[in-house]
Structures are given as C-alpha cells and as structure tokens.
C-alpha positions as CSV (number, residue, x, y, z in Angstrom):
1,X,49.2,5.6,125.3
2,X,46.2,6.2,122.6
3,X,48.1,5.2,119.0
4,X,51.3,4.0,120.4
5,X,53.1,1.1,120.2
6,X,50.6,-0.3,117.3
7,X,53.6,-0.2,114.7
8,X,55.2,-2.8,116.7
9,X,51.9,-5.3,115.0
10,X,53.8,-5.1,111.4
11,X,56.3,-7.3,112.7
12,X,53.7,-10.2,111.4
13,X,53.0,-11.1,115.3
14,X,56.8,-12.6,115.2
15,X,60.3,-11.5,116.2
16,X,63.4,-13.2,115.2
17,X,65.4,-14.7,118.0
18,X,68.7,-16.2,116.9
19,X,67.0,-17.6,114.1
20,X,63.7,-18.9,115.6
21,X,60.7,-17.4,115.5
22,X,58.5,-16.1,118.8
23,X,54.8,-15.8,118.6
24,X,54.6,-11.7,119.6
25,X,51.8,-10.4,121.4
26,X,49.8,-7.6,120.4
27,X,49.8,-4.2,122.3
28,X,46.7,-4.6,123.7
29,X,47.2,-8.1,124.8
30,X,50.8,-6.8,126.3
31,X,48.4,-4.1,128.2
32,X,46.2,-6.6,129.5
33,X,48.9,-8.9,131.3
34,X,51.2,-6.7,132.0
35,X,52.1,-3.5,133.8
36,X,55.3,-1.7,133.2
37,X,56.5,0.7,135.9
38,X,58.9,3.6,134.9
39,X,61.2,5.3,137.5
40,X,64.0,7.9,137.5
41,X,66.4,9.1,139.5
42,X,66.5,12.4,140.0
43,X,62.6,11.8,139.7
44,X,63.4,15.3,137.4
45,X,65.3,14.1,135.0
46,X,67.6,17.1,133.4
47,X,69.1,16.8,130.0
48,X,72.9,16.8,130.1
49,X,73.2,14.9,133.4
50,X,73.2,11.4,134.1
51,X,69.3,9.3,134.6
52,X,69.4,6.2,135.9
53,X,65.5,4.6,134.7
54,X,64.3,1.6,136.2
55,X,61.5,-0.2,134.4
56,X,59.4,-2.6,136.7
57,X,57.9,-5.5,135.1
58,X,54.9,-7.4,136.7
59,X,52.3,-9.4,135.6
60,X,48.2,-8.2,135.9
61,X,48.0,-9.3,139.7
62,X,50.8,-7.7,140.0
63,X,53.4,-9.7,140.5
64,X,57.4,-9.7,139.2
65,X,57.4,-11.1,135.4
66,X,59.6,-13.6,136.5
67,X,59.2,-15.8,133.0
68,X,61.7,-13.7,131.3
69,X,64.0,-15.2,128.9
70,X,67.4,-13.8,127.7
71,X,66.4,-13.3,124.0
72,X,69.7,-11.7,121.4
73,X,71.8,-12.2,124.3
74,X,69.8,-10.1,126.7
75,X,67.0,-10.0,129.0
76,X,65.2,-6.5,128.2
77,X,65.8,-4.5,125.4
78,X,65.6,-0.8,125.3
79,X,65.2,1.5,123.2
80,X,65.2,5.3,123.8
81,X,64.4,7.9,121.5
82,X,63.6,11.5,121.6
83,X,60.0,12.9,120.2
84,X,62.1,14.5,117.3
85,X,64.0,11.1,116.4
86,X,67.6,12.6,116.5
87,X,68.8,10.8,119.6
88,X,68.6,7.5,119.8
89,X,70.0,4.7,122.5
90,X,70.0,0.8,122.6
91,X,70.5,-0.4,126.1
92,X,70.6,-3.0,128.5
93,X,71.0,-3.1,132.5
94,X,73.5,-6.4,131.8
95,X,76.1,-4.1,129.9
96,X,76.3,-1.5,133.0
97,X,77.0,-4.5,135.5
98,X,72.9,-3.5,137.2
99,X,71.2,-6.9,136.6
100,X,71.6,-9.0,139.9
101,X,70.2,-12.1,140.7
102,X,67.8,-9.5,143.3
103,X,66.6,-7.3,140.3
104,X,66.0,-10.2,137.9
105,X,64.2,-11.9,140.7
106,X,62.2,-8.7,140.9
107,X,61.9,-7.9,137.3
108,X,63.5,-4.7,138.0
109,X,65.8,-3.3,135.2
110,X,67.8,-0.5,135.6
111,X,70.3,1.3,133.6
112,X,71.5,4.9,133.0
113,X,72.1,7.3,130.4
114,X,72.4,11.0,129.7
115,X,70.0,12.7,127.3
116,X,71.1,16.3,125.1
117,X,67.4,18.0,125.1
118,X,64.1,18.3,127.0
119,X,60.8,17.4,126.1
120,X,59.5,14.3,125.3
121,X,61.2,11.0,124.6
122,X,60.0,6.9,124.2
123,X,61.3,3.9,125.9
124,X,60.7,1.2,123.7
125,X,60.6,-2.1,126.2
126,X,61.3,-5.2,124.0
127,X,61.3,-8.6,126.2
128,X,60.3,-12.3,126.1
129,X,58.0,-14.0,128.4
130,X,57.5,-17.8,128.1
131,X,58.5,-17.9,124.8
132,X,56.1,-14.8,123.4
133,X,57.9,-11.4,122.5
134,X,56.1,-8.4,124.0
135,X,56.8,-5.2,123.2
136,X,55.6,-1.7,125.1
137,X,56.4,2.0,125.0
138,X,56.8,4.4,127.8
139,X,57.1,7.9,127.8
140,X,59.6,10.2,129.7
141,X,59.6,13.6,130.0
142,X,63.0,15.7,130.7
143,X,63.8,19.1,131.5
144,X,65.8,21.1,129.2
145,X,66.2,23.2,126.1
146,X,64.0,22.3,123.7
147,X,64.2,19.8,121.3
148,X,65.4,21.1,117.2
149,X,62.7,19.7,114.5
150,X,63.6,16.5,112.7
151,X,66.1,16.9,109.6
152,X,64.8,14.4,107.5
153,X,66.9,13.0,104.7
154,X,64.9,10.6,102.4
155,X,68.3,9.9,100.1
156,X,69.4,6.5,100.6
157,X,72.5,6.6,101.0
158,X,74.9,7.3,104.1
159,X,78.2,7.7,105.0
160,X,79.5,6.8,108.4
161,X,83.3,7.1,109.6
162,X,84.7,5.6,106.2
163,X,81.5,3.2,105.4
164,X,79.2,4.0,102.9
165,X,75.5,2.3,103.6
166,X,72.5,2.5,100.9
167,X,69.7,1.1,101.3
168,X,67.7,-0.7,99.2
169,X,63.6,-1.1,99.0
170,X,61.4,-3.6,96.8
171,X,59.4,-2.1,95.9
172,X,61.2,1.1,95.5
173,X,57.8,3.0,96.6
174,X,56.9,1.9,99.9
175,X,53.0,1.5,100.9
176,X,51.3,1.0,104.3
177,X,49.7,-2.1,105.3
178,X,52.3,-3.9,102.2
179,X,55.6,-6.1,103.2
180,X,58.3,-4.2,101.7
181,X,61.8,-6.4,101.1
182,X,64.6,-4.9,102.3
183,X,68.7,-4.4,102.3
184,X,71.3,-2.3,103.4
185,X,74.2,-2.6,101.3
186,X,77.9,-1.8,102.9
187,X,80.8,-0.8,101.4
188,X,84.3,0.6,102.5
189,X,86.5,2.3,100.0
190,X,84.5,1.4,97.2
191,X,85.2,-2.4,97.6
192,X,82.1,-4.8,99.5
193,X,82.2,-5.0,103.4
194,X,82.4,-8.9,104.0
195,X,83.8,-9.2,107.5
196,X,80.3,-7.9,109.4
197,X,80.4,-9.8,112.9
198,X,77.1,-11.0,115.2
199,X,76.0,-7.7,116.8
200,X,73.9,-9.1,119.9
201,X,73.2,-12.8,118.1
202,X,72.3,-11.5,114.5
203,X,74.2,-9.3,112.1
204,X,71.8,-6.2,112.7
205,X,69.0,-5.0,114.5
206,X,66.8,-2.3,113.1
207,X,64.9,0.6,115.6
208,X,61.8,1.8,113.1
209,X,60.0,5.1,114.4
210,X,57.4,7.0,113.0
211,X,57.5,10.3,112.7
212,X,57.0,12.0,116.4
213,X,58.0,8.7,117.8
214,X,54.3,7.9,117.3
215,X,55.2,4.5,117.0
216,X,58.3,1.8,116.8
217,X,59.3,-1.7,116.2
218,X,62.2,-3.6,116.6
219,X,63.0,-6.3,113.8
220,X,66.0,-7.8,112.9
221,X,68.3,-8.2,109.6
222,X,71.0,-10.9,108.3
223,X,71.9,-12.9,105.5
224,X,69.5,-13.4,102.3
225,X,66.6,-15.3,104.5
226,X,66.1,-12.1,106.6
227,X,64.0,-10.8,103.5
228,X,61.4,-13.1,103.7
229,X,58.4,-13.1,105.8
230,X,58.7,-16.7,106.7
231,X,62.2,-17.7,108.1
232,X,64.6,-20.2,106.0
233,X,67.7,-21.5,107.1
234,X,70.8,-19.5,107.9
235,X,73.0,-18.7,105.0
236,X,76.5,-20.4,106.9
237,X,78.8,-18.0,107.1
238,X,77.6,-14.9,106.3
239,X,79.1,-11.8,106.9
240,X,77.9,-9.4,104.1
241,X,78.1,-7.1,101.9
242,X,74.5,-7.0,102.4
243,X,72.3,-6.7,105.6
244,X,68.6,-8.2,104.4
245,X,65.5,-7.7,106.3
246,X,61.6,-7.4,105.8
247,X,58.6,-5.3,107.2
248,X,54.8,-4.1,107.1
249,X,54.6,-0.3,108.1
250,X,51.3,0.0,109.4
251,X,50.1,3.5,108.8
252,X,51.5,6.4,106.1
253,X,54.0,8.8,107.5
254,X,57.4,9.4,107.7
255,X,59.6,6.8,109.5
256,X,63.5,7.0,110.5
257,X,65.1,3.6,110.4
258,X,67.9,3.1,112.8
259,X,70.5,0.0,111.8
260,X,72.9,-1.1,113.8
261,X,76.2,-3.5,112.8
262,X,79.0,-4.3,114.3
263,X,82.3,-4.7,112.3
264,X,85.8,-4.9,113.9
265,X,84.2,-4.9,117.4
266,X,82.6,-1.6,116.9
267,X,78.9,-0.7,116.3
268,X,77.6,1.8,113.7
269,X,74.3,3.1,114.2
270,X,73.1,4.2,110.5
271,X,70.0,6.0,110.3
272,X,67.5,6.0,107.5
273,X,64.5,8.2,106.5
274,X,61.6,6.7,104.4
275,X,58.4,8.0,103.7
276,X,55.5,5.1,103.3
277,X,52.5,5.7,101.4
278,X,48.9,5.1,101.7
279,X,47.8,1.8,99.8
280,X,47.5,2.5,96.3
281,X,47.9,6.1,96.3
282,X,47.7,8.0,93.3
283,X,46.5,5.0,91.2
C-alpha cells in the first residue's frame, strides 16, 4: 500500500472508545498480524449500481480474527471514500441486518452501497482486537465515469440544512508532526446548538484524509476533554454548542475533514478542508 494508512499513527497510538483509551497498533504492526481480504459482488463493481464488499479478517496463520470487540457500538467500522474526497460513506454490516452469528464467527463483514464515479476509492477498516485498535486501508477500483477533481474550500465555515458549523484551530496555522487543538462550533439560527445527541457512543466522529486519499484516520470529538491529548473525565451532560477534538497530521498537504453529529435523530456529515504545513515553515 507503499504510504498508506501511516496518517492513521497521529492518533498518538490511541483511539477513544466511549471514553477509554485503546493502545492502537501501528500500520506495519496491523500488516504483520493481520490479513484483510476484500470481495465484491459483481466482482466488477459499476458506479451507480448496488456493491455489496465483504472484508475478511484473519489473523497471520490465517485464521478468522475472532478477538473482535464491539467498539462505538459496532464491530468494524468503515469508511469509504473516493480518490478525489467528494464521496464519502460510514458504514457497518450491523445496520444492514448482514452480521450473523456465522459471519462474526468467520470475521466476515459485509455490507453494501452504491458509489456515483469510477476510478479509485479507500476502505478505511477501523476495528478492535483484544483491546488494541487496528486500523487498515484497502483499495477498490470501480468502473465508471471519471471522477471530477477535488473542490477544495479552506474557509471555515459551513452551512448544512439550516446549521451553520465553523471550525476552529489552535493554533490557527496548522503544522505537521504538531498536535493542533480543535473545535467545531454549531449554531442554528444564530442562537448555540445545545441539544447534540450520542452519535455511535460519542457526540462526533471525525474521517481525516489527505489529499488523494493518500492517507486517513479516524478520531473522535466531544465535550471540552476531547481537546487534550490525554483523556479527562466526561463533562456530564454535554450536548454542545461545541464539538472539541485533537490531532497530529503527519505529513504537509491538504486534508478534508469529515464530522459527523447527530441532532434530532439525524446525522450531518460536515466536511472541512485544511491545509497543514511543514514544521516551521517560513520561519
């Protein structure tokens, strides 16, 4: 996979799991226990008609990863992007009724979804093992018309069906290699958004890609102690106005951030561009 999936290391080798931290292992550890097998079916997957992928999960003698441990109220995460970052999906076999006791038994996750271009697109495979978050990236390649280049937007601020989401950086200038401090601030007709509700056991998960999807992680965000690289206790109660969270983008480049939320039982998918600098550029 040459230089992907080494973004996913910035999570400071943890992942937040309903408050707790996991130990996560790094992408060539992940490569060294594990073996991830993609399927589709039609094994020529078309844009505009349904896939249904199936990821097998085994361990190095290959066997069925059969350690797996629900983690944000799911077994396997994924998350599917296209090459040019304008489609993205967050999915999971549970909410299409295609985990049985047979394919958990087999490590054999399945679930389907219908992609708008061709080209080239990353599965993003986020699971828990015995207590340590792995994290791997496959690639699929579908036929159809090609994919339109990225329309970046590095404002930071978006509106979404009647929200209005800005996003806020410390510091403002983001730098490779450095934690950057993080919030989303939500707003609905001018007045603060305080009624967020636990989207998949946290208040938001955020989808990070690098440009090209040339790299991802998956990181979650909440109340206040989100921000910090080492977690503090809940803040009871909270439900907004702001959605804190923290990071370390590993290389320079542009990155599109993707939040999600839920608020009256529905979830918003916000996306975010930011371009991250090399260390002390221009000094």
């Amino acid at each position: 996979m040459g230089h992907h999936g080494h973004e996913h290391e910035a999570c400071e080798a943890c992942q937040t799991n309903a408050g707790h931290h996991l130990p996560a292992l790094s992408p060539r550890e992940v490569d060294r226990r594990y073996r991830f097998r993609l399927e589709t079916d039609p094994a020529a997957p078309r844009a505009g008609e349904e896939i249904r992928i199936t990821v097998r999960i085994e361990t190095a003698d290959g066997r069925p990863a059969t350690g797996l441990q629900v983690h944000h109220e799911r077994l396997v995460h994924f998350l599917v992007v296209s090459e040019n970052l304008e489609e993205f999906h967050h999915l999971h076999p549970e909410d299409f009724g295609l985990l049985t006791e047979e394919a958990r038994a087999q490590a054999r996750f399945t679930f389907p979804v219908t992609l708008r271009w061709g080209g080239r697109y990353v599965i993003a495979v986020d699971a828990v093992d015995r207590g340590q978050a792995l994290h791997k990236e496959l690639e699929l390649s579908v036929e159809g018309p090609p994919q339109p280049p990225t329309r970046w937007d590095l404002s930071r601020t978006r509106s979404v069906d009647g929200l209005t989401c800005v996003l806020h950086t410390m510091p403002d200038r983001i730098e490779a290699r450095n934690r950057v401090e993080a919030n989303i601030e939500i707003e609905a007709g001018g007045a603060p958004v305080t009624d967020l509700e636990p989207y998949l056991g946290v208040l938001a998960h955020l989808a990070i890609f690098r440009e090209n999807a040339s790299g991802s992680a998956h990181t979650h965000g909440g109340g206040p102690e989100f921000a910090h690289q080492h977690f503090h206790k809940p803040t009871p109660g909270y439900r907004g106005p702001k959605l804190y969270w923290g990071h370390v983008f590993k290389a320079p480049g542009r990155y599109r951030i993707f939040a999600q939320f839920r608020r009256g039982g529905r979830v918003y998918t916000v996306p975010f561009d930011v371009e991250v600098h090399a260390p002390h550029e221009g000094r």
